[in-house]
TIROPA-137702 format. One line per field, with one value per residue (C-alpha): x negated, z, y; residue number from 1; residue in three letters. Coordinates in Angstrom, 1 decimal. Layout:
% TIROPA-137702
u	[X, ...]
w	[Z, ...]
v	[Y, ...]
pos	[NUM, ...]
code	[ALA, ...]
This chain:
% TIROPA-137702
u	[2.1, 3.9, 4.1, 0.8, -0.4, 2.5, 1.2, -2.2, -0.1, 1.5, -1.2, -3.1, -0.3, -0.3, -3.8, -3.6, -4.4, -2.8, -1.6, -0.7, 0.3, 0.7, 2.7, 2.4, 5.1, 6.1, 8.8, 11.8, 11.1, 7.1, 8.3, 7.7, 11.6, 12.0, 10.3, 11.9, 15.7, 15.1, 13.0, 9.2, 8.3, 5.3, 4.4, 3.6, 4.5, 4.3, 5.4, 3.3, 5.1, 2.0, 1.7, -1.4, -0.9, -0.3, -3.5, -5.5, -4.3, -4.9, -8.0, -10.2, -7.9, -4.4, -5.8, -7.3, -4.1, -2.1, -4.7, -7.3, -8.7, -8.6, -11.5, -11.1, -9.3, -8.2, -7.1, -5.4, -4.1, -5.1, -6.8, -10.2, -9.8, -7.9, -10.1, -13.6, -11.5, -11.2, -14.6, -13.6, -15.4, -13.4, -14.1, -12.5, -10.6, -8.3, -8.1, -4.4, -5.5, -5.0, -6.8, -10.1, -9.8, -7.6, -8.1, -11.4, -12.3, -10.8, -13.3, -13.8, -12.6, -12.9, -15.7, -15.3, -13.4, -10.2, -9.6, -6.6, -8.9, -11.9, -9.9, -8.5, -12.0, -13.4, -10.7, -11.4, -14.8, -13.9, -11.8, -15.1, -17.7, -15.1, -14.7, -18.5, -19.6, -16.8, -17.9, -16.3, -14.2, -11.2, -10.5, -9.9, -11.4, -9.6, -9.1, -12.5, -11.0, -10.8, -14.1, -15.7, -14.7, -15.5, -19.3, -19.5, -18.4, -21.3, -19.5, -21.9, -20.0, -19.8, -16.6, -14.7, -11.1, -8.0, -5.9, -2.7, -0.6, 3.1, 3.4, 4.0, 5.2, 8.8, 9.3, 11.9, 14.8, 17.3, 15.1, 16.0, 19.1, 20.0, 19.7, 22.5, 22.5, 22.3, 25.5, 24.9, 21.5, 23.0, 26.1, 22.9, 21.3, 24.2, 25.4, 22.4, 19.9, 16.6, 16.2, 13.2, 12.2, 10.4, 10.4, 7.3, 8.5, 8.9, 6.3, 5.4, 5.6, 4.6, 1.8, 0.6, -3.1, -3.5, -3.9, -0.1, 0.8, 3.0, 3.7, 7.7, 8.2, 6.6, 8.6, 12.0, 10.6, 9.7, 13.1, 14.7, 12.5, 13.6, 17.3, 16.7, 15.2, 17.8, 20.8, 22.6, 20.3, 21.4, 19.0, 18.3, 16.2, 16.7, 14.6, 15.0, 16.2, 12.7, 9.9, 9.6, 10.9, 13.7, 16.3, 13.7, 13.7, 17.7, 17.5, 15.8, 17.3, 20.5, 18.5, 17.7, 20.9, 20.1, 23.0, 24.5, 20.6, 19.7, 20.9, 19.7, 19.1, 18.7, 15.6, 16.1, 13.7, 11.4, 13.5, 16.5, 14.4, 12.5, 15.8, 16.1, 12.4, 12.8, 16.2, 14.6, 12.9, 9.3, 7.8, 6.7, 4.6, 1.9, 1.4, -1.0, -4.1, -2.5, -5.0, -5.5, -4.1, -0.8, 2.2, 4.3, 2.6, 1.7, 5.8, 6.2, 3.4, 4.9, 8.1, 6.8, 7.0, 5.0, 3.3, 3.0, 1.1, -2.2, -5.3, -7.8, -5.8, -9.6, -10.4, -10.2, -11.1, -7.6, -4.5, -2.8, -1.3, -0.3, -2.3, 0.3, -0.6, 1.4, 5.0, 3.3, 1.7, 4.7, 6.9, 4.7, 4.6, 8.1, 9.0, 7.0, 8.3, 11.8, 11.3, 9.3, 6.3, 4.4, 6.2, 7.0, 8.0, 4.4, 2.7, 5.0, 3.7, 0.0, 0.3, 2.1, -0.8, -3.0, -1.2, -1.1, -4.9, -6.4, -3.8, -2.7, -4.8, -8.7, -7.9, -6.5, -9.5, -11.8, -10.4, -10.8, -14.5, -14.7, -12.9, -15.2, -18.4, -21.0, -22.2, -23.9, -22.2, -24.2, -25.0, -23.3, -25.7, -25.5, -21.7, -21.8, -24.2, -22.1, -18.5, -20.7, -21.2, -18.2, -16.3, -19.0, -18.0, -14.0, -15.4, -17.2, -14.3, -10.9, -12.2, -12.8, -9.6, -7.4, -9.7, -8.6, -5.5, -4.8, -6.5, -4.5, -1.0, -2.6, -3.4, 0.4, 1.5, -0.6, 0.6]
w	[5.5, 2.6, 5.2, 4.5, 8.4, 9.1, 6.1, 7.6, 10.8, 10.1, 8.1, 11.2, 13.2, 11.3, 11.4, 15.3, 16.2, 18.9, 17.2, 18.6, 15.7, 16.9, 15.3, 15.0, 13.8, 10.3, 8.2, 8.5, 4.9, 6.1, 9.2, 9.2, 9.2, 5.8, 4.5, 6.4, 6.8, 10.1, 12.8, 13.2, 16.0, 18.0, 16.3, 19.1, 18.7, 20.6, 19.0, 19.7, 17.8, 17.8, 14.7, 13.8, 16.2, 19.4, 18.3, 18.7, 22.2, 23.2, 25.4, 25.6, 28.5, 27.0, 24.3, 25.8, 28.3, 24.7, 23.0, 24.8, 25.5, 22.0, 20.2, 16.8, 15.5, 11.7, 11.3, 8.6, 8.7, 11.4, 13.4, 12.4, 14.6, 17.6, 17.6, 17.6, 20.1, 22.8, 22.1, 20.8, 17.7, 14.4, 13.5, 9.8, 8.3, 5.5, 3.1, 2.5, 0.2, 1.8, 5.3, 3.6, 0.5, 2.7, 6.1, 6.9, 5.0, 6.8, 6.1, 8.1, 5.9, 8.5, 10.6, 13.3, 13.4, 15.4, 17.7, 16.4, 13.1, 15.4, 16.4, 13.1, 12.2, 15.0, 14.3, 10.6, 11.3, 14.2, 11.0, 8.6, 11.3, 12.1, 8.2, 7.8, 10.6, 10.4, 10.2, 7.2, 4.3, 3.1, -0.2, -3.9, -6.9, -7.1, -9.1, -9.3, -7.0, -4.4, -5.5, -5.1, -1.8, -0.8, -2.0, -0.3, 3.8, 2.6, 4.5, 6.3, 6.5, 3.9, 1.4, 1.0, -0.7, 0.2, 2.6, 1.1, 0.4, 0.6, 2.7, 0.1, 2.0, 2.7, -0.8, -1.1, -3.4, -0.4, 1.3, -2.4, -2.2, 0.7, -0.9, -0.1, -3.8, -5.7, -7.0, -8.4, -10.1, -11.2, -13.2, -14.5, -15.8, -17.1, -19.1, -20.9, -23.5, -21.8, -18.1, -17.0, -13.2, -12.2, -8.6, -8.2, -6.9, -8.7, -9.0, -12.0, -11.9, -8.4, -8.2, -11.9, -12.5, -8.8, -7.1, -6.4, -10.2, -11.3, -15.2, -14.8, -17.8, -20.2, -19.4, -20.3, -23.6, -24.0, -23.5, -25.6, -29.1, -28.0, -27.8, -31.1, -32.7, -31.5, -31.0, -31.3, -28.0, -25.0, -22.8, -19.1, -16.8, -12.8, -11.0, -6.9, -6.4, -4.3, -4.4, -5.3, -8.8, -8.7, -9.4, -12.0, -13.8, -13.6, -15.9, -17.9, -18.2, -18.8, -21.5, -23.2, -23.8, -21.1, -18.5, -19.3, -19.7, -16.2, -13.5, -9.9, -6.8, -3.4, -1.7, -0.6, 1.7, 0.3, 1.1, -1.1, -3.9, -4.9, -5.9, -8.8, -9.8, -10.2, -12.5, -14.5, -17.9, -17.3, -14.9, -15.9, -12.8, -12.6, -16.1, -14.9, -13.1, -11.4, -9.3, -10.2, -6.9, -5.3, -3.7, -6.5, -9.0, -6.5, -5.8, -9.6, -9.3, -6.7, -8.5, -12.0, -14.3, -17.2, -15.4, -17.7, -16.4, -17.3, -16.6, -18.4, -20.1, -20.8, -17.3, -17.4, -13.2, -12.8, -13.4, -17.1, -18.3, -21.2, -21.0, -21.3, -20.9, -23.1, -25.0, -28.2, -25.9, -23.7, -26.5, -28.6, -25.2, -24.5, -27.9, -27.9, -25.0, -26.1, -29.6, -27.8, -29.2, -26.0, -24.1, -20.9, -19.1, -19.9, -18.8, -15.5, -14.5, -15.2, -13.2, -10.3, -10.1, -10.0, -7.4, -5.0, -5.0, -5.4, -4.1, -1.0, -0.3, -0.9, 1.0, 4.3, 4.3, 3.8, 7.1, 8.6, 7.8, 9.0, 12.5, 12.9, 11.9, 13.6, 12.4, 14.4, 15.0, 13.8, 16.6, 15.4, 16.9, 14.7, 14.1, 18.0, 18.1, 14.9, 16.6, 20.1, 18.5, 17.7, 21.0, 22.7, 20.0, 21.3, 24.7, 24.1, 21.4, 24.0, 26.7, 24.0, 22.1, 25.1, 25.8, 22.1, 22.8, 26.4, 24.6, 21.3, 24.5, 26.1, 23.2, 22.3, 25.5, 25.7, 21.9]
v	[-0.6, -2.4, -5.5, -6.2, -6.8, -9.0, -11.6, -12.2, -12.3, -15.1, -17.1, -16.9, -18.3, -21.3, -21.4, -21.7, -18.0, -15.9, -13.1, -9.4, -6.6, -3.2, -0.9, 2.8, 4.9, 2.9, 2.8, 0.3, -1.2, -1.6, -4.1, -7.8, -8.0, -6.9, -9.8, -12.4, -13.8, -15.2, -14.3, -14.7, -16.6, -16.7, -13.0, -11.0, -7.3, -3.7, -0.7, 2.1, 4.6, 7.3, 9.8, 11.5, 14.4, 11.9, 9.9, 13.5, 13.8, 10.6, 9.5, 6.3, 5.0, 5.5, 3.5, 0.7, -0.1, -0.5, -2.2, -3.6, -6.9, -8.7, -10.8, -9.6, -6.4, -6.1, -2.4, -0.4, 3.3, 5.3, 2.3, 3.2, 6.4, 4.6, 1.8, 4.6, 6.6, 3.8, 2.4, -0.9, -2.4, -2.8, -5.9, -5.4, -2.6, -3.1, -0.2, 0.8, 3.9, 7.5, 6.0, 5.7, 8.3, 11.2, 10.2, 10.7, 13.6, 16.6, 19.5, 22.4, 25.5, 28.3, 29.8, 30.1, 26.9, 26.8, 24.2, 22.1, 22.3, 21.1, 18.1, 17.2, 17.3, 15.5, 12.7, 12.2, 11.6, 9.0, 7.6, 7.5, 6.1, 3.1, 2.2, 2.8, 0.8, -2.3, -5.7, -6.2, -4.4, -5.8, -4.1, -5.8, -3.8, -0.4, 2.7, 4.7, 7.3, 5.0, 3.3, 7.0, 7.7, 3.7, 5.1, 8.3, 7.1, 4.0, 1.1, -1.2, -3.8, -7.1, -6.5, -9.3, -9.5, -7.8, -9.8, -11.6, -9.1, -11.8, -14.4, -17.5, -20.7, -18.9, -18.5, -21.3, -21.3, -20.6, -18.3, -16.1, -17.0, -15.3, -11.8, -9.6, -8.2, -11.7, -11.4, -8.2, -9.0, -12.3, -10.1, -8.0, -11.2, -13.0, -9.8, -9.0, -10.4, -9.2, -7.5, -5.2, -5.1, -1.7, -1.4, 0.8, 3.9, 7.2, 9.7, 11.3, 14.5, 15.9, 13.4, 13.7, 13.4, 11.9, 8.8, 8.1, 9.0, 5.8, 6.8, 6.2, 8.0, 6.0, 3.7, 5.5, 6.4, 3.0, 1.5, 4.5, 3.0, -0.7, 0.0, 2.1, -0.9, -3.3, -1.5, -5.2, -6.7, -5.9, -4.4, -3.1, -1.9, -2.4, -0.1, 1.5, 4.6, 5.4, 7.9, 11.9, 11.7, 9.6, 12.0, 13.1, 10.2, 9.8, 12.7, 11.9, 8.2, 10.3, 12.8, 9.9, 8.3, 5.3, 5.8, 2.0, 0.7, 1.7, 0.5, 2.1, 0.1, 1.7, 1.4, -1.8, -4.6, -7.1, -10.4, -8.7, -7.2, -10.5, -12.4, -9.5, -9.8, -14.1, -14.0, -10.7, -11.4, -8.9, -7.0, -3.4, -2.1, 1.3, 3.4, 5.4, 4.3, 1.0, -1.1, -4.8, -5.1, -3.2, -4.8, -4.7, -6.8, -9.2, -10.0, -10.1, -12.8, -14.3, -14.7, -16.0, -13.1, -11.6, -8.5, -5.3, -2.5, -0.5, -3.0, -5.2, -7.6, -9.1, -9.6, -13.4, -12.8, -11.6, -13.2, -12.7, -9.1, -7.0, -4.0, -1.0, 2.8, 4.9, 4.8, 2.7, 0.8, -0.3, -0.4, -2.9, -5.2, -4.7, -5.7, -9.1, -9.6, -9.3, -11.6, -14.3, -13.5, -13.6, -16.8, -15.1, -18.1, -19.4, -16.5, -16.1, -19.4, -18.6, -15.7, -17.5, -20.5, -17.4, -15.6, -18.6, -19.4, -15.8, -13.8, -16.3, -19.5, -17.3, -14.1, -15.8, -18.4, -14.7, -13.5, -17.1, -17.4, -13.9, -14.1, -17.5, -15.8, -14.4, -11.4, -8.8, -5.6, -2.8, -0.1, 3.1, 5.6, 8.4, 8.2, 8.9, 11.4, 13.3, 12.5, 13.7, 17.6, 18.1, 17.2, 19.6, 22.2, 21.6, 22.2, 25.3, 26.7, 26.2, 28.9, 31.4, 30.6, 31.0, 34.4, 35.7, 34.6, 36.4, 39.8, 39.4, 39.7, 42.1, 44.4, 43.8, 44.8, 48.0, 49.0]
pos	[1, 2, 3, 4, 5, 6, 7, 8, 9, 10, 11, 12, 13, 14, 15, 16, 17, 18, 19, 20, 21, 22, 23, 24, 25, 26, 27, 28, 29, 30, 31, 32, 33, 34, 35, 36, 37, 38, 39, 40, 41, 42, 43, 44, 45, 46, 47, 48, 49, 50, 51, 52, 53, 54, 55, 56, 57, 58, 59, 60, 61, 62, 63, 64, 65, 66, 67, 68, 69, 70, 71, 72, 73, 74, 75, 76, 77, 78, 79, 80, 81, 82, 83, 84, 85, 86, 87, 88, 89, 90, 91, 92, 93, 94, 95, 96, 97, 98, 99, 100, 101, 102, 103, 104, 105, 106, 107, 108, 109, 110, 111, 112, 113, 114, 115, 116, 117, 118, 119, 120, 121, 122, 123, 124, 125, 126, 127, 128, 129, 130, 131, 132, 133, 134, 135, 136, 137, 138, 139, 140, 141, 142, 143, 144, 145, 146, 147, 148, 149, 150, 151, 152, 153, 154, 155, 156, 157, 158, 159, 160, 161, 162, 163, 164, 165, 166, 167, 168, 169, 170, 171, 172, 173, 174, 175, 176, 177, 178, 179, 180, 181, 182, 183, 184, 185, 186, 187, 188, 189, 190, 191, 192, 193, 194, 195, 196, 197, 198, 199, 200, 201, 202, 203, 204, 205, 206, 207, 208, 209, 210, 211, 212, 213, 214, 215, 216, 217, 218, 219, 220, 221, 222, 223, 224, 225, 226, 227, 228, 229, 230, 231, 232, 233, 234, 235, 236, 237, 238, 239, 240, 241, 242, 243, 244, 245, 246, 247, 248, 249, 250, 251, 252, 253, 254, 255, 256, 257, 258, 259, 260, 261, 262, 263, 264, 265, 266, 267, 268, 269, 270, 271, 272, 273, 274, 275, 276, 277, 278, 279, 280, 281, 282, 283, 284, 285, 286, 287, 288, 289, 290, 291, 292, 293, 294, 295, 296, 297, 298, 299, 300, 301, 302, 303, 304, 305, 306, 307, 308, 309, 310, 311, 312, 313, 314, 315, 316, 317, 318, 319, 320, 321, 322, 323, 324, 325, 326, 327, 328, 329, 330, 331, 332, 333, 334, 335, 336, 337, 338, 339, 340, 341, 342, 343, 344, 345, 346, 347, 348, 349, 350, 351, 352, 353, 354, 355, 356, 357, 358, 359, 360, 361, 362, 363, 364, 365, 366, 367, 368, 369, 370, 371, 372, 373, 374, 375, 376, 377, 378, 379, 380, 381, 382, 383, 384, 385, 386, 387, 388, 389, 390, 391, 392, 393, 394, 395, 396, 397, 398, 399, 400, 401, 402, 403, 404, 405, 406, 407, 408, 409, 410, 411, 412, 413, 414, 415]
code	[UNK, UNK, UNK, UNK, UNK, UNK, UNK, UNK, UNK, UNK, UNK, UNK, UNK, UNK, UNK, UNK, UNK, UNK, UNK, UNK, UNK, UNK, UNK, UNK, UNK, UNK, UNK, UNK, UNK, UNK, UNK, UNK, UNK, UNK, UNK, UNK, UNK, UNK, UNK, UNK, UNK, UNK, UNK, UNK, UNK, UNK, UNK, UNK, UNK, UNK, UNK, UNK, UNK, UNK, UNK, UNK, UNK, UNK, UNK, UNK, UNK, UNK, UNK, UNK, UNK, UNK, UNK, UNK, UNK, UNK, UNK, UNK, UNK, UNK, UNK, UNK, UNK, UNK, UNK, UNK, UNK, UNK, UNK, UNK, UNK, UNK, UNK, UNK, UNK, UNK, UNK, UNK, UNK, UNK, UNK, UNK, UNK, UNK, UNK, UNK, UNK, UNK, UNK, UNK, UNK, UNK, UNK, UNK, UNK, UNK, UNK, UNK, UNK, UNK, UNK, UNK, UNK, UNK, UNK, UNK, UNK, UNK, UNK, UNK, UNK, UNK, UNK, UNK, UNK, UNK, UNK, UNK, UNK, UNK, UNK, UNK, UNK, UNK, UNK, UNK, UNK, UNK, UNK, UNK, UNK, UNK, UNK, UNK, UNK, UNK, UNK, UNK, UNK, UNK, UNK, UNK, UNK, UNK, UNK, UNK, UNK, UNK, UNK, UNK, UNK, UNK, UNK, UNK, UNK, UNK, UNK, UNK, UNK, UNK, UNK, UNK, UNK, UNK, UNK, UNK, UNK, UNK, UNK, UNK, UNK, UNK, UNK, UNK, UNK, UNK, UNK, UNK, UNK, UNK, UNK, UNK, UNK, UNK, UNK, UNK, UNK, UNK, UNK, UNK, UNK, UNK, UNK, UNK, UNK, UNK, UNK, UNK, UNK, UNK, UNK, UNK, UNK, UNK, UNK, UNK, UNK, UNK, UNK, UNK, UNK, UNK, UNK, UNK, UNK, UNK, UNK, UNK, UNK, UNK, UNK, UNK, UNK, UNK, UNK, UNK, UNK, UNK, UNK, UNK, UNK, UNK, UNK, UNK, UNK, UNK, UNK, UNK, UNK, UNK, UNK, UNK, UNK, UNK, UNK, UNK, UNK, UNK, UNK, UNK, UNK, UNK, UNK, UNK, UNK, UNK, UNK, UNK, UNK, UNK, UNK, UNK, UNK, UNK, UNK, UNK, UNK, UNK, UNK, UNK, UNK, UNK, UNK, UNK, UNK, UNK, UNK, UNK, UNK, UNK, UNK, UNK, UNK, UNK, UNK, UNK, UNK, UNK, UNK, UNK, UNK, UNK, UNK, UNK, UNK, UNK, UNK, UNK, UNK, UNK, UNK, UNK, UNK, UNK, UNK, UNK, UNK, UNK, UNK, UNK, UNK, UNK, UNK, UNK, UNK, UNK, UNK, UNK, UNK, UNK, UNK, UNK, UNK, UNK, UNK, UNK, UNK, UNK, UNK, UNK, UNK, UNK, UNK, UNK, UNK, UNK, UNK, UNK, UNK, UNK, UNK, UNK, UNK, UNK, UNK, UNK, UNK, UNK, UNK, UNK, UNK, UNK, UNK, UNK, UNK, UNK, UNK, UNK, UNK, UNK, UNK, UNK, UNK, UNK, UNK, UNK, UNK, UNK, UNK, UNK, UNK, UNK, UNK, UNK, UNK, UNK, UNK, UNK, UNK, UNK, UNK, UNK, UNK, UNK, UNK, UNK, UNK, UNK, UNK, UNK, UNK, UNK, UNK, UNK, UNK, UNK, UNK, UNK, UNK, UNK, UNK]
């Protein structure tokens, strides 16, 4: 998910680990190539290719042939189930978002129960007794959505901080360089007075009010009052043509009179998109309820720039923002932005020293100090006994399902 395995990968290669990442069915934007320009070496890799629906069928030996035989597992995703499901201890799970807020809390809404629900069920809670009963939670401070659900499976385990989330020593001026759409970000910069970066995807409409809500919007609005203000200055904003509502908010670009101010990107990989973020003026990231931490604003602070979003801009723990929520909001931050009033370049490199020892350096020696510690596993005995009722309520529910169905033929054929 958003590369993030692959960059603890690799700072435990160079730390001297053997390293194996296995792969279930991900996107091509998610793989460890789309952050690099040459190949990784020494990164061991199997591609399982399983979906929810093969994980349900799968049993404790299929598992442990693919994935069996390590020290230390570091899960995200659906690994909480595979690792219950094969009987092999995760060691630390790494909360993406929907594995620990959706994932494990699939409720049974009929009775009696059917037995595809029974097994979604039965898998979810193999999903919650893994992230309850891992050694350790890796998870920064998140929205209280997440934070709520965090509280109600109880996890066991000590938190520590989310693990690094880019892998910094490859950042190198040729490594940016080799972007296949340089030229075309460096006509963007060279024509204009002041860029904006947005590549957080598109939702704001189908997600509204939820978890994935992004607050695009705002920002359209935003940019509609700056080019108002200074019809002279010559503004625009490079966003990726990525997530539910893009075509919604080409729309409303065009409603709003911002056809030449927008310029749309297709949904491109990491090692092309962070050339556009490093010659662009400000980042403009989440709207709505952003997390302190999310991919995005980490490869703005990677990259040096003044990070906009919704956060505490008082939060001297984090690294330095401009607290933006809402059309005044952005437009105020946009517009000191714009007539230096807030010296960008300044707080770019604030953000980037920040980046590198929170957001790099702390979170891989976390997982160090935790692969190298000895902490007990706690025995999950209830989680089994739970997980336990409802494989015997599988067992007992299949013969009478196929009985209904065989009577629900027969009364067909006798009708």
């Amino acid at each position: 998910m958003n590369n993030v395995p692959a960059v603890i990968g690799r700072a435990l290669l160079d730390k001297g680990y053997d390293v194996t990442m296995f792969f279930l069915n991900e996107y091509e934007h998610f793989k460890p190539e789309s952050d690099a320009h040459e190949p990784i070496e020494n990164l061991k890799r199997v591609n399982l290719d399983w979906e929810r629906d093969d994980i349900l069928k799968l049993c404790k030996k299929e598992i442990l042939s693919k994935i069996g035989g390590f020290d230390f597992y570091l899960g995200v995703e659906w690994a909480p189930a595979l690792t219950w499901k094969a009987g092999i201890k995760l060691n630390m799970f790494y909360a993406i978002g929907t594995d620990l807020t959706d994932y494990p809390f699939y409720k049974l809404n009929r009775f009696p129960p059917p037995v595809w629900l029974l097994k979604l069920h039965l898998l979810a809670k193999q999903q919650f007794y893994a992230i309850k009963y891992a050694t350790f939670l890796s998870m920064n401070k998140a929205p209280e959505v997440m934070e709520a659900k965090r509280r109600k499976i109880n996890p066991l385990g000590k938190r520590i901080v989310g693990i690094p989330y880019l892998y910094t020593p490859q950042y190198t001026e040729s490594y940016l360089n080799k972007s296949k759409f340089k030229n075309e970000f460096d006509e963007i910069k060279n024509q204009n007075d002041f860029v904006i970066f947005h590549h957080v995807r598109h939702e704001w409409v189908a997600s509204k009010n939820t978890i994935h809500d992004k607050g695009n919007n705002i920002l359209f609005y935003s940019i509609k009052e700056l080019k108002d203000k200074y019809p002279k200055k010559k503004i625009t904003l490079i966003t990726i043509d990525y997530g539910t509502d893009a075509n919604k908010s080409k729309i409303l670009a065009e409603e709003l009179g911002l056809t030449d101010q927008v310029k749309w990107f297709p949904k491109m990989e990491k090692k092309d998109l962070l050339y556009g973020l490093k010659v662009s003026d400000v980042f403009v990231g989440q709207l709505a309820d952003a997390f302190p931490a999310y991919t995005s604003v980490y490869e703005a602070l990677a990259m040096g720039k003044t990070i906009i979003h919704k956060g505490d801009e008082n939060d001297r723990t984090l690294y330095p923002i401009i607290n933006a929520y809402d059309t005044e909001s952005l437009s105020c931050a946009l517009d000191r932005c714009l007539t230096g009033e807030i010296k960008t370049n300044e707080m770019g490199k604030q953000g980037h020293a920040w980046f590198q020892q929170n957001g790099y350096d702390f979170p891989v020696n976390e997982v160090v100090n935790a692969i190298e510690s000895k902490v007990k596993s706690i025995n999950p005995f209830w989680g089994k006994i739970h997980c336990g009722a409802i494989k015997f309520a599988i067992i007992i529910m299949t013969p009478i399902k196929n009985l209904l169905f065989r009577l629900s033929r027969l009364k067909k054929q006798l009708n």
